[in-house]
N, C-alpha and C positions, 0 to 999 in steps of 0.2 A: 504494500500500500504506500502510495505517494504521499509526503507530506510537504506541507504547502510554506511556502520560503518565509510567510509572517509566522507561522505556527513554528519552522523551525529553528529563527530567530527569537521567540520566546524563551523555545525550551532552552538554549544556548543564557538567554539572559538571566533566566532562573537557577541554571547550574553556578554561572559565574558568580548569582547573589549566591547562592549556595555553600559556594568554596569559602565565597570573604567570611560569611555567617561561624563557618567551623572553625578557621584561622582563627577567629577574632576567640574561642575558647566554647563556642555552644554545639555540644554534641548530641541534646535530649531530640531523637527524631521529632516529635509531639511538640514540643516548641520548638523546631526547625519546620514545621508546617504549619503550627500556627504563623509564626512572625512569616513567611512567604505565601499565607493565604492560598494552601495546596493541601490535599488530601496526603494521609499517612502513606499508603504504597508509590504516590506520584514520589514522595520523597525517597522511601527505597528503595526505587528504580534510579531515582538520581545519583542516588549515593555508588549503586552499582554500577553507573557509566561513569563516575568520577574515579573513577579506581584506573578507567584505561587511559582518562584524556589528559594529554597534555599540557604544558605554562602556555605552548600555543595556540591549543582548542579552547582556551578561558579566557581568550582576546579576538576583540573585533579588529579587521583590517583599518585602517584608518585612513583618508584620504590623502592625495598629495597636498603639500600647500604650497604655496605659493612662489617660496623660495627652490622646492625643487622643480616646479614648472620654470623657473628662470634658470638653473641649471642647464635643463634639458635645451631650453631656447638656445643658449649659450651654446651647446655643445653641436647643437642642429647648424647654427652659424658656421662654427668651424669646420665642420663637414662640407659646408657648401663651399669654404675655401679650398679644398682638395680634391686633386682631379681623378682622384678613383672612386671617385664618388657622381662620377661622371660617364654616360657610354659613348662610343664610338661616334655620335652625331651631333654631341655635347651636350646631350639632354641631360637633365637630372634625375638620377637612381636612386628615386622615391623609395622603394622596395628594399634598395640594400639599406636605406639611412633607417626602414624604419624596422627593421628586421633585428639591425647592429644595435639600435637603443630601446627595441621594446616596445615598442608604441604603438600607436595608430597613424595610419596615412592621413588620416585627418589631422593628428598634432603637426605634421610633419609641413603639409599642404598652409595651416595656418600659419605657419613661423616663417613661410613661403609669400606669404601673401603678405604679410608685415603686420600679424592682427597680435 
């Protein structure tokens, strides 16, 4: 059964409360589902996926900010100054630049257009 990316973003946010709850010293299953307003087995079942997840299943990805979108701008710059970044007709090889930093043809296309 498929579960749905809000429902599996919950369950992620509840574990995560979950972990901080037991660190901070509270182990009584029964007050660890009253204070997360969750039934006694939803917490037992938590507790038994907590055993396999890792420091980086108890984190959310975080978005870029700002300053590494100026990196990457930076770096796309000086790609367009090298001519291996160029093919035979001296067009620009969108593809290897955005291959080489990960990204999308679209960041690549805008840092092209001067936006």
């Amino acid at each position: 059964m498929k579960i749905s990316y809000h429902r599996r973003r919950k369950i992620k946010t509840r574990r995560i409360a979950l972990s901080k709850l037991i660190e901070e010293g509270i182990k009584e299953q029964s007050k660890l589902a009253e204070l997360l307003k969750v039934s006694l087995p939803t917490i037992k079942r938590d507790l038994e996926a907590l055993k396999t997840m890792t420091k980086e299943d108890l984190t959310f990805n975080t978005k870029t900010t700002s300053e590494d979108i100026l990196k990457k701008k930076d770096l796309i710059l000086k790609m367009l100054d090298n001519e291996e970044y160029y093919n035979e007709k001296g067009e620009i090889n969108i593809n290897k630049i955005s291959l080489e930093l990960k990204t999308s043809r679209s960041t690549v296309l805008s840092v092209l257009n001067g936006e």
